[in-house]
C-alpha positions in Angstrom: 0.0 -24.4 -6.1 -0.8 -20.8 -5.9 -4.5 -19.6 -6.3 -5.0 -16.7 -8.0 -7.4 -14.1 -8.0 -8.0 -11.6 -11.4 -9.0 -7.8 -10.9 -10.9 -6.8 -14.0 -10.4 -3.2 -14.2 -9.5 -0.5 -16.9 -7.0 1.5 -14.0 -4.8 -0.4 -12.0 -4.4 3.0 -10.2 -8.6 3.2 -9.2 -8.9 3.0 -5.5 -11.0 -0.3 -5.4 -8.8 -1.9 -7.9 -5.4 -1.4 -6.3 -7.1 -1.9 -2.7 -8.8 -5.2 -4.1 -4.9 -6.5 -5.1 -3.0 -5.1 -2.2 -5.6 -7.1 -0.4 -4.8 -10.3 -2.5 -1.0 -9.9 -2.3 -1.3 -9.9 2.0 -2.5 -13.1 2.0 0.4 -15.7 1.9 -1.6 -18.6 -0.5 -2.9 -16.1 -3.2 -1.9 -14.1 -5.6 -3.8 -10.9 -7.9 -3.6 -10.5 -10.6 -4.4 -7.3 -12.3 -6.3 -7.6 -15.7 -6.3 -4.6 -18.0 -10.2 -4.2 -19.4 -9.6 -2.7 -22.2 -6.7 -5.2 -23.3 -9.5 -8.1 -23.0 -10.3 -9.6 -26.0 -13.0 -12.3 -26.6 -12.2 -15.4 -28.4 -14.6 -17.5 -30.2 -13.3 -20.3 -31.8 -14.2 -24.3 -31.2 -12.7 -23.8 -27.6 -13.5 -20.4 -26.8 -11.6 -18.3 -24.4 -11.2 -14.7 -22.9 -7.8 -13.3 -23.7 -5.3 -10.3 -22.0 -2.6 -10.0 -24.6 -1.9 -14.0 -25.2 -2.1 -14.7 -22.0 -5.8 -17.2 -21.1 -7.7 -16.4 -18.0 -8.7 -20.0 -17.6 -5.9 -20.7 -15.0 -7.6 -17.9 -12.3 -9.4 -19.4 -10.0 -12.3 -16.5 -9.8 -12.0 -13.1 -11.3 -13.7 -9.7 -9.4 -14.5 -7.4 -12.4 -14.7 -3.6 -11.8 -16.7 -2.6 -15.2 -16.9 0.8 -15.7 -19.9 2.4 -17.1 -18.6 3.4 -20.3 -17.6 -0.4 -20.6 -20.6 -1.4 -19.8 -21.8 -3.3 -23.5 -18.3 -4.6 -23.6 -18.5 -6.3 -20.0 -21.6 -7.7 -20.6 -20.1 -9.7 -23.9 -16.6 -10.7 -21.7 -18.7 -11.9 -18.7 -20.6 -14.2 -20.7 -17.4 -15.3 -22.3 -16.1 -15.9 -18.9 -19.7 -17.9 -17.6 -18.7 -20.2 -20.9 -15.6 -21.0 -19.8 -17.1 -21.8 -16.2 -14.3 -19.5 -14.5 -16.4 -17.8 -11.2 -16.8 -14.4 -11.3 -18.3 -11.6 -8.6 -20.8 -10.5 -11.1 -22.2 -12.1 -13.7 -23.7 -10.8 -17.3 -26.9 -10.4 -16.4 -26.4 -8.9 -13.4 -24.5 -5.5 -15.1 -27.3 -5.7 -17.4 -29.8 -5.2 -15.0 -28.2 -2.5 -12.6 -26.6 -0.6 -15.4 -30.0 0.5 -17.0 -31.5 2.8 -14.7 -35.1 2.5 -16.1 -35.0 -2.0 -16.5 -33.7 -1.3 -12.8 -36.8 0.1 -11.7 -38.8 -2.3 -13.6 -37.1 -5.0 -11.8 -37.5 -3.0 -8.5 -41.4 -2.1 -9.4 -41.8 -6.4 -9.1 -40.4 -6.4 -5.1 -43.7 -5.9 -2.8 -43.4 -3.0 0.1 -40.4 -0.8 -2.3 -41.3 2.7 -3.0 -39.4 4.0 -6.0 -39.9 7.3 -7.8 -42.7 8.1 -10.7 -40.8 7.6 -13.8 -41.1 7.9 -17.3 -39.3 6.9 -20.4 -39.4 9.0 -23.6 -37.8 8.8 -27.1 -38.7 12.7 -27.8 -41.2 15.5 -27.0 -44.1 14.8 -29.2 -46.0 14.3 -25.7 -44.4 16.0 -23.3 -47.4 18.7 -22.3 -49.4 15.6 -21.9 -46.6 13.3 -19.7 -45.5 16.6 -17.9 -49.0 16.8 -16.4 -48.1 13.9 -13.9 -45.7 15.3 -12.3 -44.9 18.4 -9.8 -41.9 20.2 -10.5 -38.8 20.2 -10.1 -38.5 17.6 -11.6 -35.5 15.0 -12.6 -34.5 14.4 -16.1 -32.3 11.5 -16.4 -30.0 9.6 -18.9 -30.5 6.0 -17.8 -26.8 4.9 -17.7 -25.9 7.7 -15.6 -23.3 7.8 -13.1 -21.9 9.3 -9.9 -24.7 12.2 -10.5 -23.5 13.2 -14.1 -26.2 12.8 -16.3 -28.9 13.7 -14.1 -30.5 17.7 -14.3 -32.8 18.8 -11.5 -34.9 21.2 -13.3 -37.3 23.8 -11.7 -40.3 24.8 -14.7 -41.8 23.0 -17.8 -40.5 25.6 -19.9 -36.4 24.7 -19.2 -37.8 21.2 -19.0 -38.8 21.5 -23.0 -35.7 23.3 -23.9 -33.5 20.9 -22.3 -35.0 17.7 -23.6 -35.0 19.2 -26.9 -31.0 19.7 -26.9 -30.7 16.6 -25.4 -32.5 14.6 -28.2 -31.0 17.1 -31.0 -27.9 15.6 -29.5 -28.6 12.2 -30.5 -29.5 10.2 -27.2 -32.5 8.3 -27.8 -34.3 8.2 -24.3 -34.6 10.3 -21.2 -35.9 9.5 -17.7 -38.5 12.2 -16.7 -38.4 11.6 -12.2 -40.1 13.0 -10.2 -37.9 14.5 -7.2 -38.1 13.1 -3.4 -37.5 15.8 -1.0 -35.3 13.6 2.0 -38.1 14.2 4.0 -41.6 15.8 5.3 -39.8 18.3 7.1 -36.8 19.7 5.3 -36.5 23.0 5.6 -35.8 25.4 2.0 -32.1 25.5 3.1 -31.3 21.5 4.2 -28.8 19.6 2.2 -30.9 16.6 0.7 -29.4 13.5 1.8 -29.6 9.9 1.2 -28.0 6.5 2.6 -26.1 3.9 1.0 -25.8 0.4 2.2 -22.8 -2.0 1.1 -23.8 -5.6 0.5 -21.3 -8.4 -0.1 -23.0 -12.0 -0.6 -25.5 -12.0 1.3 -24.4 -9.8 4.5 -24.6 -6.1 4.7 -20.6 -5.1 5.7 -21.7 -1.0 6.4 -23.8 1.7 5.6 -23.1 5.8 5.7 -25.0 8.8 5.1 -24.8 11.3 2.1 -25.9 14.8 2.3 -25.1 17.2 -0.4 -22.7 19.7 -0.2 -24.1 23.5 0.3 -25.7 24.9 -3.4 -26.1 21.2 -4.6 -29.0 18.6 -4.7 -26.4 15.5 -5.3 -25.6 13.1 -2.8 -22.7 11.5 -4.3 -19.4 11.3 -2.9 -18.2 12.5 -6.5 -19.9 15.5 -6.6 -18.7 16.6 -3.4 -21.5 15.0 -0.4 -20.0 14.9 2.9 -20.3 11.5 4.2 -21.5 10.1 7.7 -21.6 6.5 9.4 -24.9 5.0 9.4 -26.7 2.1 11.0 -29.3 -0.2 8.9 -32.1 -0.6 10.5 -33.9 -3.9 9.8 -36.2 -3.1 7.3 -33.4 -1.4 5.3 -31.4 -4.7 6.0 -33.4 -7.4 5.1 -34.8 -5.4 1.9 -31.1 -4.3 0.5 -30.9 -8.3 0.4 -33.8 -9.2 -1.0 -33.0 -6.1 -4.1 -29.1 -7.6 -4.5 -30.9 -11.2 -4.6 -33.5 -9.8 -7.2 -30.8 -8.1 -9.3 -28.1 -11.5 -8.6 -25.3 -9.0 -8.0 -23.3 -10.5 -4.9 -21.3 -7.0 -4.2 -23.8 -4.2 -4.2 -24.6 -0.3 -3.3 -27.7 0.7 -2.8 -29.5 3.8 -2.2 -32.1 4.6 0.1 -34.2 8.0 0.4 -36.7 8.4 3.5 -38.9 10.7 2.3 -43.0 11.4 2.8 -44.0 8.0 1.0 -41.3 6.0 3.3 -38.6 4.0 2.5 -37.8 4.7 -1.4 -34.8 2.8 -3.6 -33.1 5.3 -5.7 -30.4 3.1 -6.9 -29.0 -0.3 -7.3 -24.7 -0.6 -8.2 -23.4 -3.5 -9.3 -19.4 -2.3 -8.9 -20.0 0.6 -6.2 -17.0 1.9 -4.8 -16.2 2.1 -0.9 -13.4 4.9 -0.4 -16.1 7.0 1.2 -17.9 4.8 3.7 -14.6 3.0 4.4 -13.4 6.6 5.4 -16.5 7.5 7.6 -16.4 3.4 9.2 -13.3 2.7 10.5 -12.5 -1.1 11.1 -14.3 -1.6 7.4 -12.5 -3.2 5.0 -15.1 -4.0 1.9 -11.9 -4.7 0.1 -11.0 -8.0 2.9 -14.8 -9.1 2.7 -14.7 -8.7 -1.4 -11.4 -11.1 -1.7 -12.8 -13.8 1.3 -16.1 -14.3 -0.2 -13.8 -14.6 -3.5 -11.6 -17.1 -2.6 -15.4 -18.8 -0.8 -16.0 -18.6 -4.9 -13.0 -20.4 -5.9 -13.4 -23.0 -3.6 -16.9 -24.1 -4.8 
């Protein structure tokens, strides 16, 4: 019998979606299969079941889901259906609830003992803001907390464009903003160094790699997406042993997180529950994130 593994992705044409199946269809006992989010429906009925077109997902023997964020409510509610049926999954509900929300993510991380994370504030509109802006130094970070790949994040330099900003952005109907303060890299960055940050690739409980991110020239961004050139990186141990004690925390079993060294130490600035790996597979060669994902997979199916 063939074992099959189901990719849960909106694009079959997404770099970590069609590296995740060419990866399945090398290996001569299993098979992937390529599942089209946004033609999942969730049926609840006496037996309930998770659907693509007519066709039941209970005969795959473990499915690695690649939510996006703009999916991210509708995951959460095929996930569950999916931990109902008792099919094994690489990420389970509650673990894209707690990544995706960058604010309950630092709530959860604010519980760890030893991780710095930035000063952060959550507000529904201005009615306070001279008051709240008084803890921070500027510039300062305003955030939206299911931002992505930088979009959604403004690094803003005075309290007056701070005001005006926050302003549009609530006239504009989003109902709560992240006010951050901003970690320069470190004490001795000079006016014109590139910030940069690191980001460390966990699958199960084993880190696979780790690279470097500093921002392209003119921009304060270290993701790949907005243009950061990428570097290989080694963990040390303290960067080890905590990014597995944040993917335990979280219970997300493929994870990216990032790290900032900065003047208070070793800061988290982020926790990814579906991270891509085009980047530091690039800038590691020999890493394969794609091989590890299916093994500890097919680990899953076997249990």
């Amino acid at each position: 019998m063939v074992n099959q593994i189901g990719i849960l992705s909106r694009n079959r044409a997404f770099y970590p979606t069609s590296d995740l199946l060419i990866e399945t269809n090398r290996r001569t006992n299993i098979n992937g299969v390529f599942l089209d989010t946004q033609k999942t429906s969730a049926y609840l009925a006496q037996n309930p079941d998770v659907l693509i077109y007519n066709y039941s997902l209970r005969s795959l023997g473990c499915i690695v889901p690649r939510i996006g964020r703009s999916q991210t409510d509708f995951g959460v509610i095929i996930l569950k259906q999916l931990e109902i049926l008792g099919i094994p999954t690489t990420l389970s509900s509650q673990a894209l609830e707690n990544s995706r929300n960058k604010f309950r993510s630092y709530q959860l991380l604010r519980s760890l003992r030893g991780v710095q994370i930035p000063k952060t504030i959550l507000i529904q509109d201005i009615s306070y803001f001279d008051e709240i802006i008084k803890r921070f130094k500027f510039p300062i970070v305003l955030k939206i907390v299911n931002s992505s790949q930088g979009i959604g994040t403004i690094l803003v330099p005075s309290k007056r464009l701070a005001k005006e900003i926050l302003a549009s952005i609530f006239l504009s109907g989003q109902q709560s903003i992240m006010i951050q303060e901003f970690l320069a890299p470190n004490i001795n960055q000079l006016p014109e160094s590139r910030p940069e940050d690191i980001r460390i690739f966990v699958v199960g409980d084993e880190v696979i790699g780790a690279m470097r991110r500093v921002a392209k020239k003119g921009e304060w961004r270290t993701n790949f997406a907005q243009g950061a050139d990428c570097f290989p990186y080694s963990p040390t141990e303290e960067e080890i042993d905590l990014s597995l004690k944040i993917s335990n925390l979280f219970g997300i079993e493929i994870t990216g997180i990032d790290f900032l060294h900065n003047t208070k130490g070793l800061s988290v600035l982020e926790v990814n529950a579906c991270p891509g790996w085009k980047a530091i597979e690039q800038v590691n060669p020999g890493l394969h994130p794609a091989k590890k994902i299916i093994d500890y997979a097919i680990q899953k199916m076997k249990k």
